[in-house]
DRENKOLPA-17512 format. One record per residue (C-alpha): residue in one letter; x, y negated, z negated; residue number from 1. Coordinates in steps of 0.25 Angstrom, whole numbers. Last residue first. Example, Ala and Ser with C-alpha at 12.3 -4.5 7.8 and 13.67 -1.06 7.14 Angstrom:
<pts>
s,55,4,-29,2
a,49,18,-31,1
</pts>
This chain:
<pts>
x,49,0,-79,94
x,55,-13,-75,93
x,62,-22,-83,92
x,58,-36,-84,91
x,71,-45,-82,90
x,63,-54,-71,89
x,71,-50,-59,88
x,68,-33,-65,87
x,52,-38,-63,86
x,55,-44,-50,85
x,59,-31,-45,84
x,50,-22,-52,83
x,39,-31,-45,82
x,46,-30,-31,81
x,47,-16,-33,80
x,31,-16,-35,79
x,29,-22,-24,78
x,38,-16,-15,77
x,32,-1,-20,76
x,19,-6,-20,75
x,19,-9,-6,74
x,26,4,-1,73
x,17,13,-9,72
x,6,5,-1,71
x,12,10,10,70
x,19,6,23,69
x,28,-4,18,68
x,36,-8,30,67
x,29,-20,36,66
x,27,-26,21,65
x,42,-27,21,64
x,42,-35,34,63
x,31,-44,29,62
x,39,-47,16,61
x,33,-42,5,60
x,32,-53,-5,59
x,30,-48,-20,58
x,23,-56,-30,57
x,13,-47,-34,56
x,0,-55,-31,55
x,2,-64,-21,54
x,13,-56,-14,53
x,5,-45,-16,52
x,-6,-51,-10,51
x,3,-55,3,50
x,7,-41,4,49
x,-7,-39,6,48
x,-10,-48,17,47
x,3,-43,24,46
x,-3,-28,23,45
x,-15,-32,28,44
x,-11,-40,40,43
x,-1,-27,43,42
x,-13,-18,44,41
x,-17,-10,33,40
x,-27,4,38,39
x,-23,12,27,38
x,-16,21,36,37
x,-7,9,40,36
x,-5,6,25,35
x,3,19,24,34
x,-3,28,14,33
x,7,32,3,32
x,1,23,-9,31
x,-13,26,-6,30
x,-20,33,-15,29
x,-35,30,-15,28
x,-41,22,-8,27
x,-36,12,1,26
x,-43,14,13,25
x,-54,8,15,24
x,-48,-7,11,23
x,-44,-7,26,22
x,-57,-11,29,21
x,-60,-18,16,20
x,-49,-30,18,19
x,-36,-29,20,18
x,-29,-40,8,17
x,-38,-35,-2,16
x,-39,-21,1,15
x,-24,-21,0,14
x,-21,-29,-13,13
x,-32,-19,-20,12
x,-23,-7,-14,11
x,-11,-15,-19,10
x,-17,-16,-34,9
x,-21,-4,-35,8
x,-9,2,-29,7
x,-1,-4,-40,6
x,7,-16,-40,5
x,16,-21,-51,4
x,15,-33,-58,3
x,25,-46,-54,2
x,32,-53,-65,1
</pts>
């Protein structure tokens, strides 16, 4: 059963996979802010849905990862693939 992603957990993932530079400016809420603003390249971005994949189970394809501008976006996909796995297993979801 995968666990569910919170902005925690994603904002850690991000530092992680982009390095202190772009690390700056992840404070505070960040849920609507397009990674472009937040200074994620592509290459980050692929490293970090890499991480999630290890970590959460969940592939994002990399024209997927393309189109989600947010981290909203990213949690969202994650955590409906979760949901989505969880209702496969006969766990109901909440």
């Amino acid at each position: 059963m995968t666990a569910l992603m919170d902005l925690d957990t994603l904002r850690a993932i991000l530092v992680a996979c982009a390095g202190e530079d772009e690390a700056a400016g992840l404070a505070g809420d960040i849920l609507d802010v397009p990674f472009a603003d937040l200074g994620y390249n592509s290459l980050a971005l692929m490293e970090s849905a890499a991480r999630i994949k290890r970590e959460f189970g969940v592939d994002i394809a990399d024209d997927v990862l393309s189109e989600l501008e947010t981290p909203r976006a990213v949690l969202d996909l994650v955590n409906a693939s979760a949901g989505q796995e969880r209702v496969d297993e006969g766990v109901r979801v909440a």
